[in-house]
ChimeraX commands (.cxc) that place a marker at each C-alpha (Angstrom):
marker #1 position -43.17,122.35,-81.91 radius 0.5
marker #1 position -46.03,124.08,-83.17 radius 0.5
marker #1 position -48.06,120.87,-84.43 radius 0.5
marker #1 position -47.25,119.28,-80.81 radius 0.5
marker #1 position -48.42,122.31,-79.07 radius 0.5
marker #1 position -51.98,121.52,-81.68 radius 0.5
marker #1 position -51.75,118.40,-80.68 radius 0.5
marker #1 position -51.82,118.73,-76.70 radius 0.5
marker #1 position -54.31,121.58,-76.83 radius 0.5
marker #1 position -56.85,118.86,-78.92 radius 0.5
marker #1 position -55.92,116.07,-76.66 radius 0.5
marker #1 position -56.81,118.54,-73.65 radius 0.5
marker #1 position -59.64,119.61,-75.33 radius 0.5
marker #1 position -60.88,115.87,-75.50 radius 0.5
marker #1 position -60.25,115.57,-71.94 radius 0.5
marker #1 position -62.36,118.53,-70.78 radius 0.5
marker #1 position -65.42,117.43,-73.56 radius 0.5
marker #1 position -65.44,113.92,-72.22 radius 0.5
marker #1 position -65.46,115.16,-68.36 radius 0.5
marker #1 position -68.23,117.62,-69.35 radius 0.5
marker #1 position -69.84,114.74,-70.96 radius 0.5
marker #1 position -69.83,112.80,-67.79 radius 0.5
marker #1 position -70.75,115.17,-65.63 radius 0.5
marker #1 position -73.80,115.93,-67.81 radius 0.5
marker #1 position -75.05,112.41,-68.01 radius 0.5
marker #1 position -74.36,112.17,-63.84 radius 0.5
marker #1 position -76.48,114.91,-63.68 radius 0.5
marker #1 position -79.21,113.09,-65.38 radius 0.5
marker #1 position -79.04,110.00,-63.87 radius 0.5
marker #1 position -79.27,112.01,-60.88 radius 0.5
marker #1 position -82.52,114.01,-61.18 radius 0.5
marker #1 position -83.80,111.67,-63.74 radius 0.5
marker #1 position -84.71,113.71,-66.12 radius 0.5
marker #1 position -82.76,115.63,-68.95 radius 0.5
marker #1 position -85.25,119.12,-68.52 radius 0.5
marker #1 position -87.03,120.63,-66.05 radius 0.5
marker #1 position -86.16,123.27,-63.42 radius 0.5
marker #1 position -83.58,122.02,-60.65 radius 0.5
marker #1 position -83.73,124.12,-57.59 radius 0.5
marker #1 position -80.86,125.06,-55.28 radius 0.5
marker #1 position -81.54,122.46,-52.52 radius 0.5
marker #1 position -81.72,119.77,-55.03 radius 0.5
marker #1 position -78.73,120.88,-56.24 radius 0.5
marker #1 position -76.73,121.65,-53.60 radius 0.5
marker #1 position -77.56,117.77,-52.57 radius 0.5
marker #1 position -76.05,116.73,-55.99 radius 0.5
marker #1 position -73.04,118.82,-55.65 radius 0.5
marker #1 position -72.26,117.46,-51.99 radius 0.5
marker #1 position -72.72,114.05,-53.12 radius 0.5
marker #1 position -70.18,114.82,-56.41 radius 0.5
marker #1 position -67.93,115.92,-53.66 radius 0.5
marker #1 position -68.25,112.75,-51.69 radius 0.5
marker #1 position -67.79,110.93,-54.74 radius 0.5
marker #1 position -64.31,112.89,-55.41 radius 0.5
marker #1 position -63.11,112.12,-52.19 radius 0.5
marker #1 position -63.80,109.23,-52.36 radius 0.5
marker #1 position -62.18,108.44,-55.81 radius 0.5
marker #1 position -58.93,109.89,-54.26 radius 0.5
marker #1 position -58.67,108.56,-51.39 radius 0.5
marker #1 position -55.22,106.74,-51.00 radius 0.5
marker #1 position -55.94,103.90,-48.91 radius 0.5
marker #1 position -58.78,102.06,-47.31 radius 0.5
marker #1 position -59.53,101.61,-43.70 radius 0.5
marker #1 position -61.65,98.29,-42.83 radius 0.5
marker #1 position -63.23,96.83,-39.81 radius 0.5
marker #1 position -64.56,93.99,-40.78 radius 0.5
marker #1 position -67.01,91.83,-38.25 radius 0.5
marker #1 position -67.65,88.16,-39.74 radius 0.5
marker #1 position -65.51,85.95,-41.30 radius 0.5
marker #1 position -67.54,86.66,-45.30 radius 0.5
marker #1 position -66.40,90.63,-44.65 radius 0.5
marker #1 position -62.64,89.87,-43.78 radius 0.5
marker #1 position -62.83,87.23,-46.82 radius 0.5
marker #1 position -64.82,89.94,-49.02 radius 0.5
marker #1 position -62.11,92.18,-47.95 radius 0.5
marker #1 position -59.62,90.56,-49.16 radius 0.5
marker #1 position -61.19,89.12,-52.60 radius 0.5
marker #1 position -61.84,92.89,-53.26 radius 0.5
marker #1 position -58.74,94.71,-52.65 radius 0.5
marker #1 position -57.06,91.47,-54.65 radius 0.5
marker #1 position -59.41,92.04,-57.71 radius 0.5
marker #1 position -59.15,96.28,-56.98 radius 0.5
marker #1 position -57.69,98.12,-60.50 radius 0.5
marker #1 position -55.66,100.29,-57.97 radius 0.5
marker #1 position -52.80,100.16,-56.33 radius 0.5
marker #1 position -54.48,101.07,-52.81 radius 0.5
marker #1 position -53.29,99.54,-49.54 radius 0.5
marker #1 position -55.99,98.77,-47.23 radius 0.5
marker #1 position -55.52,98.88,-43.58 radius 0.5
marker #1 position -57.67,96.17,-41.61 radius 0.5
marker #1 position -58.59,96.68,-38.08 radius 0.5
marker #1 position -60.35,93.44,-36.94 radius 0.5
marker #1 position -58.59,92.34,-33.43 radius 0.5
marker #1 position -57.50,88.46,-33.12 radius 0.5
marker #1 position -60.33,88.20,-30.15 radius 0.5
marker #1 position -62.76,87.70,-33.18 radius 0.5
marker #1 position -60.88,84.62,-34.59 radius 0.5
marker #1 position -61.90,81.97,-31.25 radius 0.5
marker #1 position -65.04,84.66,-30.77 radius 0.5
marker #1 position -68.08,81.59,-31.39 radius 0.5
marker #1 position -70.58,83.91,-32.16 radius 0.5
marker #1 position -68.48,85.60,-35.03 radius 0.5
marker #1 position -69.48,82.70,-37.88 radius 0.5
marker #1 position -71.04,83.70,-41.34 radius 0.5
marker #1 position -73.03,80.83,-43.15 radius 0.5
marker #1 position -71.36,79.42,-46.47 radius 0.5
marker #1 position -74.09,81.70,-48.24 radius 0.5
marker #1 position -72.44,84.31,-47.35 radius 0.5
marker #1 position -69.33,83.24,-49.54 radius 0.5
marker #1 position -71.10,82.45,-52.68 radius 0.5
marker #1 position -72.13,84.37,-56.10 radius 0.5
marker #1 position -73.72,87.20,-55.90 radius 0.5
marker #1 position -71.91,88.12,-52.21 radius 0.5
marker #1 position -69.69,91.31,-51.99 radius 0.5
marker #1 position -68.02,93.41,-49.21 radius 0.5
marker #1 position -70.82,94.86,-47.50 radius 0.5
marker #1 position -69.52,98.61,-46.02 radius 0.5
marker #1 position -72.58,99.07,-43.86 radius 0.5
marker #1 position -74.83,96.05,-42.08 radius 0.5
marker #1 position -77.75,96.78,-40.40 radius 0.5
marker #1 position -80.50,94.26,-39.03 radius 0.5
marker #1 position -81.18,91.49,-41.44 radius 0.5
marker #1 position -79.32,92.86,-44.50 radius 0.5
marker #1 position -77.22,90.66,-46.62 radius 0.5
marker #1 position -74.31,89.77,-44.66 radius 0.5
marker #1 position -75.42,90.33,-41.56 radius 0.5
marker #1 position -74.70,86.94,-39.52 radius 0.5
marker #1 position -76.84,87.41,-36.64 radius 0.5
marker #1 position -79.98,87.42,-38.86 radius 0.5
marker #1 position -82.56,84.30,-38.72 radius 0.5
marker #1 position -84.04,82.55,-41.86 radius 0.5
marker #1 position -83.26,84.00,-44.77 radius 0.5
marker #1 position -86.64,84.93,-45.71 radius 0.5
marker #1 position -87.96,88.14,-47.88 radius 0.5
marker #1 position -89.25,91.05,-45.72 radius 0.5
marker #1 position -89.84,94.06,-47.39 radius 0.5
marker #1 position -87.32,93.37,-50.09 radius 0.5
marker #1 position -84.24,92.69,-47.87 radius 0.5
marker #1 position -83.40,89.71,-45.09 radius 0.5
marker #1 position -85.53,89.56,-41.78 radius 0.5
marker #1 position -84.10,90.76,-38.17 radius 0.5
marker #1 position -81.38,89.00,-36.43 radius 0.5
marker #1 position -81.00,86.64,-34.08 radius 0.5
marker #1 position -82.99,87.85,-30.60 radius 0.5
marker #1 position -85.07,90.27,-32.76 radius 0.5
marker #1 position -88.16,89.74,-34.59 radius 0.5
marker #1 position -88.46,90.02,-38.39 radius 0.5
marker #1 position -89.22,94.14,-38.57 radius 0.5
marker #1 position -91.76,94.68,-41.44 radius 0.5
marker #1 position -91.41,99.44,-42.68 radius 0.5
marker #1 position -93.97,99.88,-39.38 radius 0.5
marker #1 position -92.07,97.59,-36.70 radius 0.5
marker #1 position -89.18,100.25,-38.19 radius 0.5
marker #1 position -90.77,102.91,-37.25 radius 0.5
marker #1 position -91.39,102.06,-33.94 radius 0.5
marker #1 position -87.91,101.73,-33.22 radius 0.5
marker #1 position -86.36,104.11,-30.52 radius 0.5
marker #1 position -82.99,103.69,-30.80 radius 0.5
marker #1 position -80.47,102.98,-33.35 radius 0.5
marker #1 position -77.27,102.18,-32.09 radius 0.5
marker #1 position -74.01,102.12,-34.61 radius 0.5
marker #1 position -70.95,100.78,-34.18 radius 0.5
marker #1 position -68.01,98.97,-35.86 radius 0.5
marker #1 position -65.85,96.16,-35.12 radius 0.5
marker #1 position -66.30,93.91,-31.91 radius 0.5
marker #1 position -68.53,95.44,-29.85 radius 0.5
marker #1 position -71.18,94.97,-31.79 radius 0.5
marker #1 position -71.13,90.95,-30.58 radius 0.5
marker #1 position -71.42,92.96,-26.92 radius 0.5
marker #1 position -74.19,95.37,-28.00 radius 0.5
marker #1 position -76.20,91.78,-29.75 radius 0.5
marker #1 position -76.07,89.79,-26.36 radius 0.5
marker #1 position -76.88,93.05,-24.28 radius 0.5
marker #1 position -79.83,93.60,-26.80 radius 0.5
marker #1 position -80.88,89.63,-26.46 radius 0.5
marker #1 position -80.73,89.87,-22.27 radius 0.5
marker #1 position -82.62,92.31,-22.37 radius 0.5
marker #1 position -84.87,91.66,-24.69 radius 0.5
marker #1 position -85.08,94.90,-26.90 radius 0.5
marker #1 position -84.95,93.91,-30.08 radius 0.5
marker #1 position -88.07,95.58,-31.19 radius 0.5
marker #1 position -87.08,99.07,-29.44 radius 0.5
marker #1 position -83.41,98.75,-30.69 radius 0.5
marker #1 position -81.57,98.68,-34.22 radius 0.5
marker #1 position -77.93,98.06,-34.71 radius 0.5
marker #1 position -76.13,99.30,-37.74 radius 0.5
marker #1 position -72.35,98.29,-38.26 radius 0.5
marker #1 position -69.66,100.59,-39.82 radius 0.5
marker #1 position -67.42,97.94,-41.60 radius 0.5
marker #1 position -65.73,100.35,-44.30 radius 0.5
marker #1 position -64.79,103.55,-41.93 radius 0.5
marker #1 position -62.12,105.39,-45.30 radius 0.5
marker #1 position -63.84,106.19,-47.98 radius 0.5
marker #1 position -66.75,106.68,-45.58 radius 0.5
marker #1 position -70.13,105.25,-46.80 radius 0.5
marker #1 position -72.22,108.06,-46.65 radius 0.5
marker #1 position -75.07,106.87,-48.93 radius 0.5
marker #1 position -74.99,103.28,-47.63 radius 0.5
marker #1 position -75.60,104.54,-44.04 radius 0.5
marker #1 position -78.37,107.23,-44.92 radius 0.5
marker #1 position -80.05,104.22,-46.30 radius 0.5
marker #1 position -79.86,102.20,-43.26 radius 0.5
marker #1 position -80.83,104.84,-40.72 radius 0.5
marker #1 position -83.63,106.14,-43.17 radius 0.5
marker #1 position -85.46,102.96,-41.98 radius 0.5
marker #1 position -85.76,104.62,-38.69 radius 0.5
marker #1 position -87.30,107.98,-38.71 radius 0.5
marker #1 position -88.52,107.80,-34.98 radius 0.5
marker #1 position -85.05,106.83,-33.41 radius 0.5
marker #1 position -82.53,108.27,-31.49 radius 0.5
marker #1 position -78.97,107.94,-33.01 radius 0.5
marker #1 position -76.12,106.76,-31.06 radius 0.5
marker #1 position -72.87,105.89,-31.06 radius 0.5
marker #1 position -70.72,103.10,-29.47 radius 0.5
marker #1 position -67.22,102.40,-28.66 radius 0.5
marker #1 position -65.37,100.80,-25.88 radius 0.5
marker #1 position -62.71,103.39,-25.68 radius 0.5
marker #1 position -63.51,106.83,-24.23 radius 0.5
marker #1 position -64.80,109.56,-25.89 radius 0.5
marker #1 position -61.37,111.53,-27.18 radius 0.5
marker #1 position -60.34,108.02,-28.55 radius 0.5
marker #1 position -61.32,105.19,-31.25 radius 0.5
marker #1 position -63.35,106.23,-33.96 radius 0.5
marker #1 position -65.80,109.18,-32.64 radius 0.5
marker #1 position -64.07,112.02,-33.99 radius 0.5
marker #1 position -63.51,110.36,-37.37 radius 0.5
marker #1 position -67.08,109.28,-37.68 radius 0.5
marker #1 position -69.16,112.41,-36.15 radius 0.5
marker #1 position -69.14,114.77,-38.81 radius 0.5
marker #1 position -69.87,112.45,-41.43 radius 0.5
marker #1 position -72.48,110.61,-39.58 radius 0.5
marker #1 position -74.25,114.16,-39.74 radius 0.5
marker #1 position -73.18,114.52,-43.02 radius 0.5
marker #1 position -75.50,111.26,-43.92 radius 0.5
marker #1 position -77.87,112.56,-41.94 radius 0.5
marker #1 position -78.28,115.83,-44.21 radius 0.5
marker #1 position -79.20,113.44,-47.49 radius 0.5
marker #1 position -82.38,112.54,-44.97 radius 0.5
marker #1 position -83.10,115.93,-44.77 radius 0.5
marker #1 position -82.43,115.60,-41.08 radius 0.5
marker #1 position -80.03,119.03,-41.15 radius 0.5
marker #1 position -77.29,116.73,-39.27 radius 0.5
marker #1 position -80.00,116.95,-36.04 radius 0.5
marker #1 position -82.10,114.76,-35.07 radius 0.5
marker #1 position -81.69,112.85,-31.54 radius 0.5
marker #1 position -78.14,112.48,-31.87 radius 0.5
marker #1 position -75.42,111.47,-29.23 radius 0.5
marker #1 position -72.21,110.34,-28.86 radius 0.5
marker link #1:1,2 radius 0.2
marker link #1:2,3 radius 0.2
marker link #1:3,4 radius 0.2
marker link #1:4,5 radius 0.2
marker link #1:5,6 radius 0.2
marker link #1:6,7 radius 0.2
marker link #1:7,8 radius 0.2
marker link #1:8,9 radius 0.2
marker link #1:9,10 radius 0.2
marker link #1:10,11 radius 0.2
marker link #1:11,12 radius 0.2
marker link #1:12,13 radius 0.2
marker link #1:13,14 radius 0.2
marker link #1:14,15 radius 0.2
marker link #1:15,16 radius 0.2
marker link #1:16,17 radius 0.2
marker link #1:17,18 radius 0.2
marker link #1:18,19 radius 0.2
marker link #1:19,20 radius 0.2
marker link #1:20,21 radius 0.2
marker link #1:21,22 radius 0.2
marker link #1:22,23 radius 0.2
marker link #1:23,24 radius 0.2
marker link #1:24,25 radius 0.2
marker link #1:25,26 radius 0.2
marker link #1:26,27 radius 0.2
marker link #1:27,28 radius 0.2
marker link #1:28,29 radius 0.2
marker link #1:29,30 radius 0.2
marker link #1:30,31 radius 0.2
marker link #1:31,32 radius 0.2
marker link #1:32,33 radius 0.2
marker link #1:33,34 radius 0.2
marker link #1:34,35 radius 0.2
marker link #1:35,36 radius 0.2
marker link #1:36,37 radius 0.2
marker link #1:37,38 radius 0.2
marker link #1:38,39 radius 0.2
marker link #1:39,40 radius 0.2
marker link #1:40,41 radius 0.2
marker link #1:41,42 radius 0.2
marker link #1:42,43 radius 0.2
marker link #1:43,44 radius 0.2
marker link #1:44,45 radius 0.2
marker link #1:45,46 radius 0.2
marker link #1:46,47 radius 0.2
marker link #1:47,48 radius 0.2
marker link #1:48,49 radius 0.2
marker link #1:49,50 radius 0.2
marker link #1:50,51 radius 0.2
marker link #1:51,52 radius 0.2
marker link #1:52,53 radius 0.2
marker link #1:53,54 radius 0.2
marker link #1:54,55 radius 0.2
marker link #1:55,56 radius 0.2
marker link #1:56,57 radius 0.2
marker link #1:57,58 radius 0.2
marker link #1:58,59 radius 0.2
marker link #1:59,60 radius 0.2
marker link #1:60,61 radius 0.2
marker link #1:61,62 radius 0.2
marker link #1:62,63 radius 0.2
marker link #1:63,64 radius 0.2
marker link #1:64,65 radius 0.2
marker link #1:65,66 radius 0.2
marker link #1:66,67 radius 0.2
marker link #1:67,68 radius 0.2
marker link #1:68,69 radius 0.2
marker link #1:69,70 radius 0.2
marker link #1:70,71 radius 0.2
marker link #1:71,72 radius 0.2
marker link #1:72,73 radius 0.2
marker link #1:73,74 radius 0.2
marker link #1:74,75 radius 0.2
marker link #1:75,76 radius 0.2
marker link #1:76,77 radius 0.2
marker link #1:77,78 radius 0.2
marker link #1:78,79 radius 0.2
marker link #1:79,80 radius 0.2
marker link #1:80,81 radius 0.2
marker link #1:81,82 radius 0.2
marker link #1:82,83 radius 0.2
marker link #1:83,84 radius 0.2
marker link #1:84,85 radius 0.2
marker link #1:85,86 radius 0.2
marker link #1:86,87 radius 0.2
marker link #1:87,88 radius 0.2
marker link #1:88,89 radius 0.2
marker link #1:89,90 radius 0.2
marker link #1:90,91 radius 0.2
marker link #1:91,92 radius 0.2
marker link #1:92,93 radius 0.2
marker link #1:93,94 radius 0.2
marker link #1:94,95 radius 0.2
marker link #1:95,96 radius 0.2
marker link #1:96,97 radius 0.2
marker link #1:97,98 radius 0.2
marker link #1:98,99 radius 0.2
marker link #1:99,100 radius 0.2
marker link #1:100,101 radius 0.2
marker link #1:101,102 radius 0.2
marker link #1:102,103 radius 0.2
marker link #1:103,104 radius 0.2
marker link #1:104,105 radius 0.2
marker link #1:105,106 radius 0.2
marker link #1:106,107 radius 0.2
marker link #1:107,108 radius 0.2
marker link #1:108,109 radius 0.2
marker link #1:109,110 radius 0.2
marker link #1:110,111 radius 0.2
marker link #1:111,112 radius 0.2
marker link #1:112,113 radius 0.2
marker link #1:113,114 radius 0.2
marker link #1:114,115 radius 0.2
marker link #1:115,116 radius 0.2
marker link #1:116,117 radius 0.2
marker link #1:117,118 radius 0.2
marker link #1:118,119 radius 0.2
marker link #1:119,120 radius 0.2
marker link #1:120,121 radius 0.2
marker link #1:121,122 radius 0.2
marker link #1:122,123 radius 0.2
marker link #1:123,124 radius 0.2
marker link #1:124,125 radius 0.2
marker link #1:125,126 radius 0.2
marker link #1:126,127 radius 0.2
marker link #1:127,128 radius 0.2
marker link #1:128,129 radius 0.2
marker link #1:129,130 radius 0.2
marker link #1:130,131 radius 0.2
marker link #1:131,132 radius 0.2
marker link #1:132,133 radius 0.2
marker link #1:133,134 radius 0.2
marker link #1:134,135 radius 0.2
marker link #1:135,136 radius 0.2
marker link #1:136,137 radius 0.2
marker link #1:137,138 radius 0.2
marker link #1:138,139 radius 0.2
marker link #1:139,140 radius 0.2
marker link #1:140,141 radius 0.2
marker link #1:141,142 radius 0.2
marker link #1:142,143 radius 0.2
marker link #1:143,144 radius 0.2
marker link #1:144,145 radius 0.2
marker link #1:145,146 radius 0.2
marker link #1:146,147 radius 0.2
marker link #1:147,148 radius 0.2
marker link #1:148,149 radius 0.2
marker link #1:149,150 radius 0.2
marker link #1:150,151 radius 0.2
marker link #1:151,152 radius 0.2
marker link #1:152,153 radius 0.2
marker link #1:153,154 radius 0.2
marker link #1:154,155 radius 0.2
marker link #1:155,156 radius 0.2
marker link #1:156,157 radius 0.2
marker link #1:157,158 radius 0.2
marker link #1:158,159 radius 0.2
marker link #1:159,160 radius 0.2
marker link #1:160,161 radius 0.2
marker link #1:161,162 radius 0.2
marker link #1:162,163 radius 0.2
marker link #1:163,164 radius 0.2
marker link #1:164,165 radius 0.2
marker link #1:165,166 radius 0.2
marker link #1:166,167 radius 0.2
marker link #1:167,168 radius 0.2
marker link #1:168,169 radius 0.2
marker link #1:169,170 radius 0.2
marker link #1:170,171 radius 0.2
marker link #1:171,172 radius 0.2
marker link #1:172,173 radius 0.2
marker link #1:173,174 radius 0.2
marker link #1:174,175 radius 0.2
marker link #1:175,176 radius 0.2
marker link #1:176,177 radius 0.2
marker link #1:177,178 radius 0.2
marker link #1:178,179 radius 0.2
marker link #1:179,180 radius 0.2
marker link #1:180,181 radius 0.2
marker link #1:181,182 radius 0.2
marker link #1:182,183 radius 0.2
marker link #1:183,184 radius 0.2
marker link #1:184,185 radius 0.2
marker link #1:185,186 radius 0.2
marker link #1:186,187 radius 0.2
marker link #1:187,188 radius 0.2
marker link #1:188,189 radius 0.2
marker link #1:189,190 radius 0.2
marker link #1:190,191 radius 0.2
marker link #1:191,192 radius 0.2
marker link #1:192,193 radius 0.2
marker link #1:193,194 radius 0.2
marker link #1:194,195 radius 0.2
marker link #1:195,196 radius 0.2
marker link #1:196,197 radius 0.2
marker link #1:197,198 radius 0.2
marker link #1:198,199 radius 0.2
marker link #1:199,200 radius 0.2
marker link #1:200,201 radius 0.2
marker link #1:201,202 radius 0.2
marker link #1:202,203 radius 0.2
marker link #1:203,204 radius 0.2
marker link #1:204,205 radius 0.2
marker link #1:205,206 radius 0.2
marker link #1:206,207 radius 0.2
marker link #1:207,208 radius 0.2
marker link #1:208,209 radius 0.2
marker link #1:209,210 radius 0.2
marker link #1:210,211 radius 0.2
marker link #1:211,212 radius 0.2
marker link #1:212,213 radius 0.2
marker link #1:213,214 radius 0.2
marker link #1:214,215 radius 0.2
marker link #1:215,216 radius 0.2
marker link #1:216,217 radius 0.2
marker link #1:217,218 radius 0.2
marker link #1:218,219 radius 0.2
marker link #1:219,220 radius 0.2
marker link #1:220,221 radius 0.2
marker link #1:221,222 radius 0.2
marker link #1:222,223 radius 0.2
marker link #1:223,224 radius 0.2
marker link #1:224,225 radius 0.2
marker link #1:225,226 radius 0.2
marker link #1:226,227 radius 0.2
marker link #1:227,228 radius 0.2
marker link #1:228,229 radius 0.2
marker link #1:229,230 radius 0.2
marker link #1:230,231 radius 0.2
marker link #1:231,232 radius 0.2
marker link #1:232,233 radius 0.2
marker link #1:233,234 radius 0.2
marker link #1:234,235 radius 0.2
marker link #1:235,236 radius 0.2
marker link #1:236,237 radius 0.2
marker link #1:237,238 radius 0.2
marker link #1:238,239 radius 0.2
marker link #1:239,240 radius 0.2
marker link #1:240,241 radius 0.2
marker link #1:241,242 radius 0.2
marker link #1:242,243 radius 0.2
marker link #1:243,244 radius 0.2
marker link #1:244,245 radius 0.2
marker link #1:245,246 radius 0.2
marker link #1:246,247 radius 0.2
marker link #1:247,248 radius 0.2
view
């Protein structure tokens, strides 16, 4: 008894070395350096993004709302390939399978494609977009927009996120009207785990527009009170304190 009671207190001694390992080379990776003074704000941003992370890890299932036919396929192809045992819940309504503008090019099936859990204009996997073509390191604008170079970003007044269908209503309303240069659009396709860093990214291209979000149901249903407080939550990695021109 005595040499399995050694035993177990090495092994868990092993255990708590290798997570203090990890956690020490995260922390690197993080900052990017291995010295230096870290101050509390800088920290604090680590630790809530460690958090995240956690959550994230342990989340027991995943909630999907995919938008083209190369995300429901990606979808698929990654919970198939997944080391876990996970279910995944998939939202997409029929309406999107005899929708003709819901089409993804064959490119968007081939190497080097994944599951995409955030699309805004012209990134990879975004169908609407126009020839593929290099702007700024990522795809140019979709279809009824102009290409947006960092300074058409910034003159952007409105971002408008979403997830699922509507988005196909939000594209023609933005064509008609002829606001592609004035408005962004920024799909939610993964909404559990929620993609924090992915969208911070997105609206960080932005830093003059109003943030909105859209749903067809009314307020007290679909996904509004699920998203909110982590939408601010990705706002706070901009340094944005959850504020900016927010609305619902």
């Amino acid at each position: 008894e005595a040499e399995e009671e050694d035993a177990a207190a090495a092994a868990a001694e092993q255990r708590h070395a290798a997570v203090a390992r990890a956690m020490y080379e995260d922390i690197c990776a993080f900052f990017g350096r291995e010295d230096g003074v870290i101050d509390r704000s800088d920290w604090s941003r680590y630790m809530r993004r460690r958090a995240r992370a956690h959550a994230d890890a342990t989340a027991n299932f995943i909630v999907v709302n995919p938008s083209t036919p190369a995300q429901y396929f990606h979808a698929l192809r990654r919970q198939a390939l997944a080391p876990h045992l996970k279910p995944m819940v998939v939202l997409a309504p029929k309406f999107l399978l005899h929708h003709r503008p819901c089409n993804s090019p064959l490119d968007d099936f081939g190497p080097d494609t994944r599951f995409r859990a955030v699309i805004a204009d012209g990134d990879e996997g975004d169908n609407t977009r126009v020839a593929p073509r290099e702007c700024d390191g990522r795809r140019a604008g979709g279809v009824g927009s102009s290409p947006r170079s960092r300074a058409e970003d910034a003159k952007v007044r409105r971002v408008v996120m979403c997830s699922g269908k509507v988005f196909y209503t939000l594209q023609q309303a933005r064509r008609s009207k002829k606001a592609a240069g004035a408005v962004a659009l920024v799909r939610l396709e993964q909404l559990l785990p929620f993609p924090h860093e992915a969208l911070a990214q997105r609206l960080a291209r932005y830093p003059n527009a109003e943030l909105v979000w859209c749903q067809e149901e009314p307020k007290n249903m679909g996904f509004w009170t699920f998203v909110q407080p982590r939408v601010l939550t990705a706002l706070r990695e901009l340094g944005g304190g959850g504020g900016g021109k927010g609305g619902g």
